[in-house]
C-alpha positions, 0 to 999 in steps of 0.5 A, spaced: 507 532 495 508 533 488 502 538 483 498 534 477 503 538 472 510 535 475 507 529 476 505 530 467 511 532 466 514 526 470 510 521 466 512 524 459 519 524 461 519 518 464 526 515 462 530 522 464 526 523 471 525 515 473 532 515 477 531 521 481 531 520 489 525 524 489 522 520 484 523 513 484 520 511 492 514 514 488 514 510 481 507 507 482 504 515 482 506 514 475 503 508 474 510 505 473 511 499 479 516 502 484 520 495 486 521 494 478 524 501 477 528 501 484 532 495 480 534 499 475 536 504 476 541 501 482 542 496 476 544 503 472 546 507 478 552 501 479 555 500 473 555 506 471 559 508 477 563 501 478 566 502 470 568 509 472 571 508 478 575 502 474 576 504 468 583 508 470 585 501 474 584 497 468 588 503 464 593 503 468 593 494 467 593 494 461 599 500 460 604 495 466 602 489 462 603 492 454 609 495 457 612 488 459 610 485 453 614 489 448 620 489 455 620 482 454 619 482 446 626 487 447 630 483 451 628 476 447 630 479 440 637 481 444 638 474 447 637 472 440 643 477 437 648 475 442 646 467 442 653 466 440 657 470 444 661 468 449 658 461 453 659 467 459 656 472 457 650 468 454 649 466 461 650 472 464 643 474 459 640 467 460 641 468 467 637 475 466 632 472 462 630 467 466 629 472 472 626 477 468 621 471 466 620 470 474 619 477 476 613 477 468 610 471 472 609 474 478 607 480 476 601 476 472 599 473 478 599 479 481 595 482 476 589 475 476 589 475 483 586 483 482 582 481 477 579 476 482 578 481 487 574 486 481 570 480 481 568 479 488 567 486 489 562 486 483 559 479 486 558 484 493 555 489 490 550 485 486 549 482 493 547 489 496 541 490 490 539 483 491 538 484 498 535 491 498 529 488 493 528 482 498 528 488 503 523 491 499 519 485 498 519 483 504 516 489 508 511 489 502 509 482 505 509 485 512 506 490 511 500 486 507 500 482 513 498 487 519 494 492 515 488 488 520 491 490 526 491 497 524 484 497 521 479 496 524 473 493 520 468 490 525 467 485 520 462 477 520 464 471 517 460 472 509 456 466 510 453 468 517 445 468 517 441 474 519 433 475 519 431 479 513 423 482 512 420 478 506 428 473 504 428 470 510 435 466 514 440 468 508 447 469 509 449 475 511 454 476 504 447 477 500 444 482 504 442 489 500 441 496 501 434 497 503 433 490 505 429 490 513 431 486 519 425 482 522 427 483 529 428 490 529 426 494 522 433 496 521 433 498 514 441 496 510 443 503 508 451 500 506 454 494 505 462 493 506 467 488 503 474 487 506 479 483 504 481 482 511 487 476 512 490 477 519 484 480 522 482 477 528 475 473 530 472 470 535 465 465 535 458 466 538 453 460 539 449 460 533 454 460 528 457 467 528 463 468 527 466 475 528 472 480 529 474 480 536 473 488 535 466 488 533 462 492 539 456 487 542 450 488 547 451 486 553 448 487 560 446 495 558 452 496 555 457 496 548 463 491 549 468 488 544 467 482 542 472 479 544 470 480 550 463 477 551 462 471 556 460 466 550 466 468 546 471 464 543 477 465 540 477 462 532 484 465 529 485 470 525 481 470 517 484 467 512 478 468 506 482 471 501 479 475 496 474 470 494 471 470 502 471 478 504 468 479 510 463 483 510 459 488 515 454 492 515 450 499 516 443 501 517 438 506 520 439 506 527 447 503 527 444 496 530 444 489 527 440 484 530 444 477 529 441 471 532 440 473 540 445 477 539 446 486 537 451 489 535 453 496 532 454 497 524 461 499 521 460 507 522 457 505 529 455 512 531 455 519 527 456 523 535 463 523 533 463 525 526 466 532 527 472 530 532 475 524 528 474 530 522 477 535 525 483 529 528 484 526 520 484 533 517 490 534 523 493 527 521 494 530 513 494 537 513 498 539 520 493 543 522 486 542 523 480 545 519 477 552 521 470 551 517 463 550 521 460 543 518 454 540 517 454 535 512 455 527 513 462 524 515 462 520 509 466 518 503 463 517 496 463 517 489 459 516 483 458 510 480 461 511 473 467 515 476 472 511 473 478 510 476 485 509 474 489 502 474 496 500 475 496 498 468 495 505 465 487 503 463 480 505 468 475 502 470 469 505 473 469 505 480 463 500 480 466 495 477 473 495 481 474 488 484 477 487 491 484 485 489 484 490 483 491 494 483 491 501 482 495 506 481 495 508 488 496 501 491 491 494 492 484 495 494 483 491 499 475 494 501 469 496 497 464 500 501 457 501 497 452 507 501 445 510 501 447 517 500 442 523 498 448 529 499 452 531 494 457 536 490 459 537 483 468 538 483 471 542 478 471 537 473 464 535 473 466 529 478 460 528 483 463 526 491 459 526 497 461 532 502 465 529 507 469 525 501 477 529 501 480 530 495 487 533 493 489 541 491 495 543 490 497 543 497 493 540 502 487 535 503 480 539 502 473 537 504 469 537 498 463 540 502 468 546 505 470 548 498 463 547 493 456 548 494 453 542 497 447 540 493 441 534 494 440 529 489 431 528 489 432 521 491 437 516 495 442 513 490 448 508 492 454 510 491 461 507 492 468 508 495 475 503 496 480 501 501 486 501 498 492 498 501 498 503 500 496 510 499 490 510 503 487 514 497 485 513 490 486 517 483 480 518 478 481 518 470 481 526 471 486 526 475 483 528 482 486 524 488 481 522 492 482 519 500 479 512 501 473 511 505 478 510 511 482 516 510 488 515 514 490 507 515 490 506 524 486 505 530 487 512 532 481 515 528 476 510 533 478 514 539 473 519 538 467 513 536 469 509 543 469 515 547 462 516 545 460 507 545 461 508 552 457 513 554 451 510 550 449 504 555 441 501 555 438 507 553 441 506 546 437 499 545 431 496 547 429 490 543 433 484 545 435 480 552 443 480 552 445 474 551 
Protein backbone atom coordinates (compact mmCIF):
# COMPACT_ATOMS: atom_id res chain seq x y z
CA UNK A 1 0.00 0.00 0.00
CA UNK A 2 1.41 3.11 -1.24
CA UNK A 3 1.96 6.07 1.76
CA UNK A 4 0.40 9.62 1.11
CA UNK A 5 3.74 11.05 0.13
CA UNK A 6 4.62 8.74 -2.76
CA UNK A 7 1.09 8.85 -3.85
CA UNK A 8 2.00 13.04 -4.14
CA UNK A 9 4.89 12.28 -5.66
CA UNK A 10 3.07 9.86 -8.28
CA UNK A 11 0.34 12.78 -8.99
CA UNK A 12 3.07 15.54 -9.27
CA UNK A 13 4.97 13.48 -11.60
CA UNK A 14 2.41 11.82 -13.39
CA UNK A 15 4.01 11.57 -16.99
CA UNK A 16 7.10 9.99 -15.75
CA UNK A 17 5.63 7.48 -12.97
CA UNK A 18 1.91 6.64 -15.15
CA UNK A 19 3.76 3.37 -17.06
CA UNK A 20 4.99 2.03 -14.00
CA UNK A 21 3.67 -1.68 -13.52
CA UNK A 22 3.34 -0.51 -10.11
CA UNK A 23 1.25 2.09 -10.87
CA UNK A 24 -0.43 1.73 -13.62
CA UNK A 25 -3.30 -1.04 -12.01
CA UNK A 26 -3.91 1.77 -9.59
CA UNK A 27 -4.07 4.84 -11.88
CA UNK A 28 -7.72 5.79 -10.27
CA UNK A 29 -5.73 6.44 -6.86
CA UNK A 30 -4.30 9.28 -8.71
CA UNK A 31 -7.22 10.44 -9.90
CA UNK A 32 -6.57 9.36 -13.35
CA UNK A 33 -8.98 6.47 -15.05
CA UNK A 34 -6.85 3.06 -15.04
CA UNK A 35 -8.46 1.79 -18.36
CA UNK A 36 -7.64 4.95 -20.39
CA UNK A 37 -3.90 5.15 -18.72
CA UNK A 38 -3.36 0.87 -19.35
CA UNK A 39 -4.00 2.03 -23.06
CA UNK A 40 -1.46 4.38 -23.48
CA UNK A 41 0.96 3.14 -22.11
CA UNK A 42 0.64 -0.38 -23.89
CA UNK A 43 0.11 2.10 -26.98
CA UNK A 44 3.59 3.54 -26.01
CA UNK A 45 4.89 0.40 -24.59
CA UNK A 46 4.53 -1.12 -28.54
CA UNK A 47 5.60 1.29 -30.48
CA UNK A 48 8.35 2.33 -28.83
CA UNK A 49 9.19 -1.57 -28.58
CA UNK A 50 8.16 -2.44 -31.94
CA UNK A 51 10.13 0.44 -33.97
CA UNK A 52 13.39 -0.59 -31.92
CA UNK A 53 13.20 -4.09 -32.71
CA UNK A 54 12.56 -3.18 -36.52
CA UNK A 55 14.28 -0.54 -37.06
CA UNK A 56 17.83 -2.78 -37.91
CA UNK A 57 15.51 -4.85 -40.23
CA UNK A 58 14.51 -1.74 -42.08
CA UNK A 59 18.32 -0.80 -42.18
CA UNK A 60 19.32 -3.78 -43.46
CA UNK A 61 16.27 -3.31 -46.51
CA UNK A 62 17.11 -0.10 -47.32
CA UNK A 63 21.28 -1.13 -47.57
CA UNK A 64 20.08 -4.43 -50.01
CA UNK A 65 17.62 -2.36 -52.00
CA UNK A 66 20.31 1.13 -52.01
CA UNK A 67 22.84 -1.52 -53.05
CA UNK A 68 21.08 -3.08 -56.10
CA UNK A 69 19.82 0.20 -56.95
CA UNK A 70 23.36 1.62 -57.93
CA UNK A 71 24.49 -2.41 -59.11
CA UNK A 72 21.83 -1.83 -61.82
CA UNK A 73 22.65 2.03 -62.42
CA UNK A 74 26.55 0.21 -63.00
CA UNK A 75 25.53 -2.38 -65.07
CA UNK A 76 23.14 -0.11 -67.37
CA UNK A 77 25.78 2.59 -67.92
CA UNK A 78 28.29 -0.77 -68.95
CA UNK A 79 25.35 -2.09 -71.16
CA UNK A 80 25.37 1.26 -72.76
CA UNK A 81 29.19 1.79 -73.54
CA UNK A 82 29.45 -1.35 -75.10
CA UNK A 83 25.98 -1.46 -77.32
CA UNK A 84 28.13 -1.46 -80.09
CA UNK A 85 30.18 -4.03 -79.75
CA UNK A 86 30.09 -7.09 -81.27
CA UNK A 87 26.23 -8.58 -81.60
CA UNK A 88 27.73 -11.64 -79.24
CA UNK A 89 28.95 -9.91 -76.93
CA UNK A 90 26.11 -7.53 -76.77
CA UNK A 91 24.16 -10.54 -76.03
CA UNK A 92 26.18 -11.93 -73.88
CA UNK A 93 25.45 -8.69 -71.46
CA UNK A 94 21.73 -8.36 -72.67
CA UNK A 95 21.50 -11.86 -71.44
CA UNK A 96 23.15 -10.88 -68.04
CA UNK A 97 21.11 -7.96 -67.80
CA UNK A 98 17.74 -9.45 -68.48
CA UNK A 99 18.59 -12.07 -65.75
CA UNK A 100 20.25 -9.61 -63.35
CA UNK A 101 16.57 -7.85 -63.61
CA UNK A 102 14.75 -11.25 -62.84
CA UNK A 103 16.88 -11.74 -59.81
CA UNK A 104 16.25 -7.42 -58.88
CA UNK A 105 12.25 -8.67 -59.39
CA UNK A 106 12.33 -10.87 -57.23
CA UNK A 107 14.33 -9.83 -54.52
CA UNK A 108 11.61 -6.92 -54.65
CA UNK A 109 8.90 -9.35 -54.30
CA UNK A 110 10.78 -10.66 -51.69
CA UNK A 111 11.08 -7.35 -49.91
CA UNK A 112 7.18 -6.47 -50.24
CA UNK A 113 6.03 -9.71 -49.10
CA UNK A 114 8.24 -8.81 -45.68
CA UNK A 115 6.51 -5.73 -45.59
CA UNK A 116 3.32 -7.54 -45.30
CA UNK A 117 4.45 -9.54 -42.84
CA UNK A 118 5.69 -6.32 -40.76
CA UNK A 119 2.19 -5.19 -41.20
CA UNK A 120 0.08 -8.34 -40.03
CA UNK A 121 2.30 -8.18 -37.21
CA UNK A 122 1.65 -4.59 -35.98
CA UNK A 123 -2.27 -5.67 -36.95
CA UNK A 124 -1.73 -8.64 -34.17
CA UNK A 125 -0.01 -6.70 -31.87
CA UNK A 126 -2.77 -3.86 -31.82
CA UNK A 127 -5.12 -6.73 -31.73
CA UNK A 128 -3.57 -7.99 -28.67
CA UNK A 129 -4.25 -4.06 -26.96
CA UNK A 130 -7.54 -4.27 -28.21
CA UNK A 131 -8.56 -7.57 -26.88
CA UNK A 132 -7.04 -6.46 -23.25
CA UNK A 133 -9.16 -3.20 -23.11
CA UNK A 134 -12.08 -5.30 -23.94
CA UNK A 135 -10.92 -7.60 -21.33
CA UNK A 136 -10.58 -4.77 -18.75
CA UNK A 137 -14.19 -3.74 -19.80
CA UNK A 138 -15.74 -6.61 -19.52
CA UNK A 139 -14.47 -7.67 -15.95
CA UNK A 140 -15.59 -4.08 -14.85
CA UNK A 141 -19.10 -5.08 -16.50
CA UNK A 142 -18.89 -8.39 -14.17
CA UNK A 143 -17.70 -7.36 -11.80
CA UNK A 144 -20.65 -4.58 -11.41
CA UNK A 145 -23.26 -7.34 -12.03
CA UNK A 146 -22.58 -9.91 -9.17
CA UNK A 147 -21.60 -7.20 -6.46
CA UNK A 148 -25.21 -8.15 -5.01
CA UNK A 149 -24.24 -11.85 -4.66
CA UNK A 150 -21.36 -10.86 -2.53
CA UNK A 151 -23.25 -7.88 -0.64
CA UNK A 152 -25.75 -8.35 1.45
CA UNK A 153 -28.00 -5.40 1.64
CA UNK A 154 -31.36 -6.98 3.25
CA UNK A 155 -33.02 -4.40 1.42
CA UNK A 156 -37.29 -3.27 0.11
CA UNK A 157 -38.87 -2.26 -2.99
CA UNK A 158 -38.60 1.90 -2.51
CA UNK A 159 -42.33 2.21 -2.83
CA UNK A 160 -43.52 -0.23 -0.07
CA UNK A 161 -45.84 1.16 2.27
CA UNK A 162 -45.07 1.08 6.21
CA UNK A 163 -46.94 2.47 9.25
CA UNK A 164 -45.30 5.64 10.54
CA UNK A 165 -46.85 7.65 13.94
CA UNK A 166 -48.55 10.87 12.75
CA UNK A 167 -47.62 10.21 8.72
CA UNK A 168 -49.82 7.36 8.19
CA UNK A 169 -49.24 4.65 5.13
CA UNK A 170 -46.21 6.35 3.35
CA UNK A 171 -43.83 4.60 0.97
CA UNK A 172 -40.96 3.31 2.58
CA UNK A 173 -38.22 5.35 0.50
CA UNK A 174 -39.79 8.89 2.51
CA UNK A 175 -39.31 7.48 5.73
CA UNK A 176 -36.82 9.65 8.04
CA UNK A 177 -34.81 9.30 11.07
CA UNK A 178 -36.74 9.66 14.19
CA UNK A 179 -39.98 8.73 12.22
CA UNK A 180 -42.00 5.92 15.01
CA UNK A 181 -43.70 2.88 13.93
CA UNK A 182 -47.49 2.42 14.67
CA UNK A 183 -47.49 -1.27 15.36
CA UNK A 184 -44.29 -1.56 17.43
CA UNK A 185 -42.85 2.14 18.48
CA UNK A 186 -39.73 1.49 16.68
CA UNK A 187 -38.01 4.71 16.60
CA UNK A 188 -35.84 4.91 12.55
CA UNK A 189 -32.26 5.43 13.79
CA UNK A 190 -30.69 5.09 10.05
CA UNK A 191 -31.78 4.84 6.80
CA UNK A 192 -29.73 3.14 3.52
CA UNK A 193 -30.17 3.42 -0.09
CA UNK A 194 -28.59 0.85 -2.60
CA UNK A 195 -27.97 1.01 -6.17
CA UNK A 196 -28.59 -2.83 -5.93
CA UNK A 197 -29.22 -4.38 -9.74
CA UNK A 198 -28.91 -7.98 -9.62
CA UNK A 199 -30.08 -8.54 -5.95
CA UNK A 200 -32.42 -11.10 -5.81
CA UNK A 201 -36.03 -10.44 -4.39
CA UNK A 202 -39.11 -12.05 -3.66
CA UNK A 203 -42.72 -10.84 -3.06
CA UNK A 204 -45.11 -10.94 0.20
CA UNK A 205 -48.90 -10.63 0.35
CA UNK A 206 -49.49 -7.20 0.73
CA UNK A 207 -47.17 -5.59 -1.93
CA UNK A 208 -44.09 -6.21 -0.40
CA UNK A 209 -41.19 -6.98 -2.24
CA UNK A 210 -37.95 -7.85 -0.68
CA UNK A 211 -34.48 -9.39 -0.89
CA UNK A 212 -34.61 -12.95 -0.79
CA UNK A 213 -32.09 -12.59 2.12
CA UNK A 214 -33.69 -10.41 4.38
CA UNK A 215 -34.13 -12.08 7.89
CA UNK A 216 -38.22 -12.39 8.65
CA UNK A 217 -40.59 -13.55 11.86
CA UNK A 218 -41.76 -16.91 11.74
CA UNK A 219 -43.26 -19.63 13.96
CA UNK A 220 -40.76 -18.40 16.77
CA UNK A 221 -37.88 -18.10 14.79
CA UNK A 222 -35.76 -15.68 12.27
CA UNK A 223 -35.61 -17.27 8.64
CA UNK A 224 -34.51 -15.78 5.19
CA UNK A 225 -37.19 -14.39 3.11
CA UNK A 226 -36.63 -16.33 0.42
CA UNK A 227 -37.72 -19.03 2.68
CA UNK A 228 -41.11 -17.86 3.72
CA UNK A 229 -44.32 -20.04 2.78
CA UNK A 230 -45.94 -16.96 1.06
CA UNK A 231 -42.98 -16.07 -0.79
CA UNK A 232 -42.73 -15.78 -4.16
CA UNK A 233 -39.84 -15.52 -6.36
CA UNK A 234 -39.85 -11.97 -8.21
CA UNK A 235 -36.26 -11.83 -10.05
CA UNK A 236 -33.84 -9.77 -9.48
CA UNK A 237 -33.87 -5.67 -9.04
CA UNK A 238 -33.44 -3.46 -11.80
CA UNK A 239 -33.90 0.09 -10.16
CA UNK A 240 -30.87 1.68 -11.28
CA UNK A 241 -29.86 4.73 -9.72
CA UNK A 242 -33.36 6.35 -9.64
CA UNK A 243 -34.91 3.49 -7.75
CA UNK A 244 -32.38 2.52 -5.05
CA UNK A 245 -33.70 -0.12 -2.73
CA UNK A 246 -33.79 1.18 0.68
CA UNK A 247 -33.63 -0.44 3.94
CA UNK A 248 -33.57 0.54 7.27
CA UNK A 249 -32.32 0.63 11.16
CA UNK A 250 -34.27 1.27 14.19
CA UNK A 251 -34.37 0.87 18.14
CA UNK A 252 -34.93 -2.22 18.67
CA UNK A 253 -33.45 -3.72 15.06
CA UNK A 254 -37.51 -4.55 14.17
CA UNK A 255 -39.40 -3.30 11.16
CA UNK A 256 -43.07 -4.15 11.38
CA UNK A 257 -44.22 -4.32 7.54
CA UNK A 258 -47.83 -5.15 6.80
CA UNK A 259 -48.54 -8.45 9.18
CA UNK A 260 -45.21 -9.28 8.94
CA UNK A 261 -41.31 -8.32 10.87
CA UNK A 262 -38.35 -8.32 9.79
CA UNK A 263 -35.04 -7.39 11.35
CA UNK A 264 -33.16 -3.80 10.20
CA UNK A 265 -30.04 -3.77 8.04
CA UNK A 266 -27.41 -4.22 10.97
CA UNK A 267 -29.90 -6.84 12.28
CA UNK A 268 -28.14 -7.30 16.07
CA UNK A 269 -24.96 -5.72 17.65
CA UNK A 270 -24.22 -9.22 19.41
CA UNK A 271 -21.92 -9.92 17.01
CA UNK A 272 -20.22 -6.41 16.47
CA UNK A 273 -16.81 -7.59 18.18
CA UNK A 274 -16.33 -10.97 16.26
CA UNK A 275 -17.03 -9.45 12.74
CA UNK A 276 -14.47 -6.60 13.80
CA UNK A 277 -12.04 -8.63 14.93
CA UNK A 278 -12.52 -10.98 11.57
CA UNK A 279 -12.27 -7.46 9.10
CA UNK A 280 -9.58 -6.23 11.05
CA UNK A 281 -7.84 -9.94 9.94
CA UNK A 282 -9.36 -9.70 6.57
CA UNK A 283 -7.30 -5.90 5.97
CA UNK A 284 -4.35 -6.16 8.20
CA UNK A 285 -3.30 -10.05 8.29
CA UNK A 286 -3.78 -10.02 11.93
CA UNK A 287 -6.29 -9.17 14.43
CA UNK A 288 -6.75 -6.16 16.54
CA UNK A 289 -5.25 -6.89 20.41
CA UNK A 290 -7.46 -3.52 21.92
CA UNK A 291 -10.25 -4.17 24.52
CA UNK A 292 -13.55 -2.24 22.48
CA UNK A 293 -16.51 -0.76 23.75
CA UNK A 294 -17.38 1.60 21.28
CA UNK A 295 -20.27 1.02 18.51
CA UNK A 296 -19.54 -1.25 15.21
CA UNK A 297 -20.43 1.58 13.07
CA UNK A 298 -18.81 3.56 10.35
CA UNK A 299 -19.54 7.56 9.81
CA UNK A 300 -18.37 10.69 9.02
CA UNK A 301 -19.30 14.41 9.36
CA UNK A 302 -21.71 15.61 7.02
CA UNK A 303 -19.60 18.40 5.42
CA UNK A 304 -16.67 16.08 5.24
CA UNK A 305 -15.70 16.65 1.62
CA UNK A 306 -14.78 13.75 -0.35
CA UNK A 307 -12.86 13.54 -3.42
CA UNK A 308 -14.28 12.92 -6.99
CA UNK A 309 -12.96 11.07 -9.79
CA UNK A 310 -12.80 14.37 -11.62
CA UNK A 311 -10.21 16.03 -9.22
CA UNK A 312 -13.04 18.48 -7.49
CA UNK A 313 -14.86 17.49 -3.74
CA UNK A 314 -17.96 17.42 -2.45
CA UNK A 315 -19.26 17.34 0.84
CA UNK A 316 -20.07 13.89 1.58
CA UNK A 317 -23.72 14.87 2.42
CA UNK A 318 -24.02 15.81 -1.11
CA UNK A 319 -22.80 12.72 -2.80
CA UNK A 320 -25.37 11.02 -4.99
CA UNK A 321 -25.68 7.43 -5.68
CA UNK A 322 -23.78 6.81 -9.14
CA UNK A 323 -21.39 9.49 -8.03
CA UNK A 324 -17.69 8.46 -8.98
CA UNK A 325 -14.94 8.70 -6.57
CA UNK A 326 -11.46 8.67 -6.84
CA UNK A 327 -11.49 5.29 -5.09
CA UNK A 328 -14.36 3.68 -7.35
CA UNK A 329 -18.56 4.30 -8.09
CA UNK A 330 -20.98 4.72 -4.83
CA UNK A 331 -23.21 2.63 -5.13
CA UNK A 332 -24.62 2.89 -1.09
CA UNK A 333 -25.55 6.07 0.93
CA UNK A 334 -25.92 5.19 4.67
CA UNK A 335 -27.46 8.03 6.83
CA UNK A 336 -27.27 7.11 10.87
CA UNK A 337 -28.19 8.60 14.21
CA UNK A 338 -24.87 8.39 15.89
CA UNK A 339 -23.80 10.49 19.51
CA UNK A 340 -19.95 8.90 19.87
CA UNK A 341 -17.28 10.38 18.13
CA UNK A 342 -13.57 11.09 17.55
CA UNK A 343 -11.66 14.05 16.17
CA UNK A 344 -8.47 12.61 13.84
CA UNK A 345 -5.43 14.46 13.38
CA UNK A 346 -6.78 16.47 10.68
CA UNK A 347 -9.55 17.84 12.69
CA UNK A 348 -11.53 15.22 10.55
CA UNK A 349 -14.69 14.00 12.87
CA UNK A 350 -15.66 9.78 12.49
CA UNK A 351 -17.30 7.60 14.54
CA UNK A 352 -15.14 5.14 16.68
CA UNK A 353 -15.77 2.14 14.89
CA UNK A 354 -15.06 3.90 11.47
CA UNK A 355 -11.42 2.39 10.01
CA UNK A 356 -9.05 4.68 8.28
CA UNK A 357 -5.90 4.53 6.69
CA UNK A 358 -1.94 4.89 8.71
CA UNK A 359 1.04 4.26 6.85
CA UNK A 360 0.92 0.73 7.28
CA UNK A 361 -2.22 -0.76 8.38
CA UNK A 362 -6.08 -0.03 8.79
CA UNK A 363 -6.59 1.24 12.37
CA UNK A 364 -10.15 1.79 14.32
CA UNK A 365 -10.47 5.64 15.09
CA UNK A 366 -11.64 4.57 18.65
CA UNK A 367 -8.18 2.41 19.13
CA UNK A 368 -6.19 5.47 18.21
CA UNK A 369 -7.76 8.58 19.77
CA UNK A 370 -10.05 9.77 22.46
CA UNK A 371 -13.57 9.04 21.89
CA UNK A 372 -15.80 12.04 22.79
CA UNK A 373 -19.72 12.40 22.80
CA UNK A 374 -21.51 14.84 21.17
CA UNK A 375 -24.57 16.73 23.59
CA UNK A 376 -27.03 15.67 21.17
CA UNK A 377 -27.60 12.93 18.50
CA UNK A 378 -26.64 14.21 15.15
CA UNK A 379 -27.20 12.40 11.56
CA UNK A 380 -24.18 11.50 9.90
CA UNK A 381 -23.29 9.67 6.94
CA UNK A 382 -21.16 6.82 5.14
CA UNK A 383 -21.02 5.27 1.36
CA UNK A 384 -20.79 1.93 -0.37
CA UNK A 385 -18.37 2.21 -2.80
CA UNK A 386 -18.13 0.00 -5.72
CA UNK A 387 -14.00 -0.86 -6.21
CA UNK A 388 -11.95 -0.21 -3.14
CA UNK A 389 -14.56 -0.64 -0.83
CA UNK A 390 -12.94 2.73 0.70
CA UNK A 391 -13.42 6.41 0.17
CA UNK A 392 -10.61 9.53 0.46
CA UNK A 393 -11.40 12.56 1.90
CA UNK A 394 -10.21 16.32 0.74
CA UNK A 395 -7.48 15.92 3.26
CA UNK A 396 -6.23 13.04 2.05
CA UNK A 397 -7.55 10.55 4.85
CA UNK A 398 -8.42 6.74 3.31
CA UNK A 399 -11.59 6.06 4.94
CA UNK A 400 -13.37 2.02 4.86
CA UNK A 401 -16.95 2.21 3.63
CA UNK A 402 -19.75 1.34 5.67
CA UNK A 403 -19.25 -2.29 4.43
CA UNK A 404 -15.76 -2.48 4.87
CA UNK A 405 -14.88 -5.63 3.37
CA UNK A 406 -17.34 -6.46 0.09
CA UNK A 407 -18.49 -10.31 1.07
CA UNK A 408 -20.79 -12.29 2.78
CA UNK A 409 -18.17 -13.66 4.96
CA UNK A 410 -18.50 -10.72 7.29
CA UNK A 411 -22.29 -11.94 8.14
CA UNK A 412 -21.00 -15.15 9.57
CA UNK A 413 -20.92 -13.76 13.17
CA UNK A 414 -24.63 -12.00 12.54
CA UNK A 415 -26.31 -15.35 11.36
CA UNK A 416 -24.88 -17.06 14.14
CA UNK A 417 -26.16 -14.91 16.77
CA UNK A 418 -29.85 -14.73 14.32
CA UNK A 419 -30.40 -18.13 15.18
CA UNK A 420 -30.08 -18.26 18.48
CA UNK A 421 -32.48 -15.14 19.38
CA UNK A 422 -35.83 -17.40 18.60
CA UNK A 423 -39.41 -16.07 20.29
CA UNK A 424 -38.05 -14.16 22.94
CA UNK A 425 -36.71 -11.52 20.69
CA UNK A 426 -40.46 -10.46 19.42
CA UNK A 427 -43.78 -10.25 21.02
CA UNK A 428 -45.83 -7.97 18.97
CA UNK A 429 -47.21 -9.73 16.20
CA UNK A 430 -48.67 -13.20 14.67
CA UNK A 431 -46.37 -14.62 12.34
CA UNK A 432 -47.94 -14.88 9.04
Amino acid sequence: MLSLADVEEVKKNWPKYRCKPNVMPFASLYGHDTGENFNFCLMNMFGTEMGAALGPVFVILGSIVSALVTLIQVANSIRVQFATMMGGINTLFQNFADRFKQLLAAVQMTAYRMKLIMGRLYGAFFAMIYMSIAGMTSMQNFTESILFDFLDTFCFDPDTPVKIVKKGSIPIKDVKIDDVFEQTGSRVTATFQFQADGQSMVKLPGDILVSTNHYIYYLGKWIQAADHPQAIPAGTWKGGNTRPLICLNTSDHKIPIGHYVFLDYDETEEGDKETMQWIDTALNGKSSSYGRSFDYTSCVYRDTSIRMEDGSTKPIQQIQLGDKLTTGKVVGIVKKQIQEFCELPLDESVTPGLSYWLPNQWVRAGDMVPIQRLSYAQTWYSLVVLGGACFETEKGTFIRDYVEVHSPDTEQFYTTKIKHLGESSIEMLPAY
